[in-house]
C-alpha positions, -999 to +999 in steps of 0.1 A: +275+660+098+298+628+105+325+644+093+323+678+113+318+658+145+352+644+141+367+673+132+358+690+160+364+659+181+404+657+168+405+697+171+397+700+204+416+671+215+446+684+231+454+665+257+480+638+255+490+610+282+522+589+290+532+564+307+561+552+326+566+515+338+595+510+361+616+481+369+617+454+397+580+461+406+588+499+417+554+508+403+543+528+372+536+568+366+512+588+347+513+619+327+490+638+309+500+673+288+468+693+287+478+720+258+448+739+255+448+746+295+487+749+294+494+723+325+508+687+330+493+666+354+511+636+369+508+608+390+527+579+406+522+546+424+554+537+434+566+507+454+592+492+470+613+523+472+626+535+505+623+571+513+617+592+486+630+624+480+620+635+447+610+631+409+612+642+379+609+640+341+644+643+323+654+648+289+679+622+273+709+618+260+721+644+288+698+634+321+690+674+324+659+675+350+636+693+327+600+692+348+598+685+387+573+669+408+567+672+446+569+638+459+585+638+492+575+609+513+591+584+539+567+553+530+577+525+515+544+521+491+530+557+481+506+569+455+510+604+442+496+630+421+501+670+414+497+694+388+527+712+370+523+746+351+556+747+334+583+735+329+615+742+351+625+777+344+660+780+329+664+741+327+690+721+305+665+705+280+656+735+267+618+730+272+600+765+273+564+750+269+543+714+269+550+710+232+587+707+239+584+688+265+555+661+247+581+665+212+608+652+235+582+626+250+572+613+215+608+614+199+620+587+230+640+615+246+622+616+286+624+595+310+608+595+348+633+592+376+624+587+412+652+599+437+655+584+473+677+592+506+696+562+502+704+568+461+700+607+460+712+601+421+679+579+412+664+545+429+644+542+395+636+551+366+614+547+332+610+557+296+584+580+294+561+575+266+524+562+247+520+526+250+534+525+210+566+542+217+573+517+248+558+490+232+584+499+200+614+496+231+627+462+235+635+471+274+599+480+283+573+456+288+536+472+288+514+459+315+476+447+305+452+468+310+473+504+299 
């Protein structure tokens, strides 16, 4: 009976989450791939970051914005959250679906990057990964607690 119970457990868990720690206190982001419902949600505490315009997830090596997240806000301390049902249509990464986009996720290939009106080509940004994958990158230093 054990056994089935766990099954079951690890079959219907299909939801994965990801973090994102940026540097010089700018604050940290959240992401969670639901599979089974088909949606990413996201959320964001970011600080210290003068009027932003905009976010994303992008796909490395080539920076391609590969999912977007409405964050438009003129405060200098904001805290953010949405819900994203796809990916960008057409974009460069050549994510389709969440499975792409959590592959790229687990392989090191996304980062976060949050745009502002004063550096329209990124203020900040983060690897995007589980605590193990950031915890494996010597830049990335995973706060207590995640």
């Amino acid at each position: 009976m054990k056994i089935l119970f766990i099954l079951l457990f690890l079959v219907g868990c299909t939801s994965n989450t990801y973090y994102a720690f940026f540097p010089d206190n700018h604050g940290s982001a959240k992401v969670v791939i639901d599979l089974k419902n088909k949606t990413l949600e996201w959320s964001m505490e970011l600080r210290n970051l003068d009027m932003i315009t905009q976010s994303h997830i992008h796909c490395l090596p080539s920076r391609q914005v590969g999912v977007s997240f409405s964050t438009i806000n003129f405060n200098l301390d904001i805290r953010v959250k949405g819900t994203v049902l796809t990916p960008d249509k057409g974009n460069m990464c050549g994510w389709l679906t969440w499975e792409d986009v959590k592959k790229s996720i687990e392989e090191g290939n996304a980062i976060v990057m949050v745009h502002t009106y004063g550096k329209p080509g990124g203020a900040t940004e983060a690897k995007l990964g589980t605590n193990t994958i950031l915890e494996k990158s010597k830049e990335i230093i995973v706060p207590k607690g995640y």
